[in-house]
N, C-alpha and C positions, 0 to 999 in steps of 0.2 A: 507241401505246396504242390497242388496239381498243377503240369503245365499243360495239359487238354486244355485246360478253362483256362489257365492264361492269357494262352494262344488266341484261344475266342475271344476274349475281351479284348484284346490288342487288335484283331481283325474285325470285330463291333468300330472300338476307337476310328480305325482306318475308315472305314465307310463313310462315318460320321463327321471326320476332318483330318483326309487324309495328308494334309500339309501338315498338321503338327507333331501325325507319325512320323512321318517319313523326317523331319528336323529334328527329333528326339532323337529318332536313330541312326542319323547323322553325327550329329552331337555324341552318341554314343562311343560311335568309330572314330571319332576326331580323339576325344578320349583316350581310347584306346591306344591309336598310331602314339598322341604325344606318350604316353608311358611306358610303350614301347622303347621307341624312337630316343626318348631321354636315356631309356636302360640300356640298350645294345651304345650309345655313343657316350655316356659320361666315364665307361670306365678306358676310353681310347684315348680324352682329352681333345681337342683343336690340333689338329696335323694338316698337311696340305693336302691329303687324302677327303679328310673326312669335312674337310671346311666346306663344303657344298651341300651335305646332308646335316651340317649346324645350320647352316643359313636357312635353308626348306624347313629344318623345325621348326624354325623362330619366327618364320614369317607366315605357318600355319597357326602356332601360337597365338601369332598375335592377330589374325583374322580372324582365328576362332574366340577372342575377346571381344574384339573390333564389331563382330556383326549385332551381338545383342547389346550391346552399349553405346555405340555410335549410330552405326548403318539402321538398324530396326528404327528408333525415334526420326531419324530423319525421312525414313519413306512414311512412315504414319502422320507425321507429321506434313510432308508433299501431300501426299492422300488426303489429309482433311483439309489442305486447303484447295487443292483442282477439286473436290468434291463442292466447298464451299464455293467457289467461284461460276461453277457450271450451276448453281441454282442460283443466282443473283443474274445470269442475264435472263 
């Protein structure tokens, strides 16, 4: 696998829509931190220490679920209707 040409195509991609890179590779690092984050804290357990960085994991967890299965449908779905509404007057 060459990465010269990877690189390029990822920086082609970017050009072209650079919103979908830049949320893949977001997506990427959310990834990351949670398997991280799960590894460094499940072998410590729930202590009064670490209760604050279980809570941050779970409620990135569950935002990083949240936005492609909730949040996305309902702005696309906002979107086509103030789209639909502003050509009906």
């Amino acid at each position: 696998m060459d990465l010269g040409a990877e690189l390029a195509e990822l920086r082609d991609q970017f050009r072209e829509q650079p919103r979908v890179v830049i949320r893949g590779l977001g997506e990427l690092v959310v990834v990351a931190v949670l398997l991280v984050g799960t590894s460094l804290l499940l072998p410590r357990s729930v202590t009064g220490t670490t209760r604050a960085f279980w809570l941050a994991l779970v409620v990135l967890g569950v935002a990083f679920v949240l936005l492609p299965t909730l949040i996305d449908p309902l702005r696309h779905e906002y979107r086509r209707l103030t789209d639909g509404r502003d050509e009906q007057e």
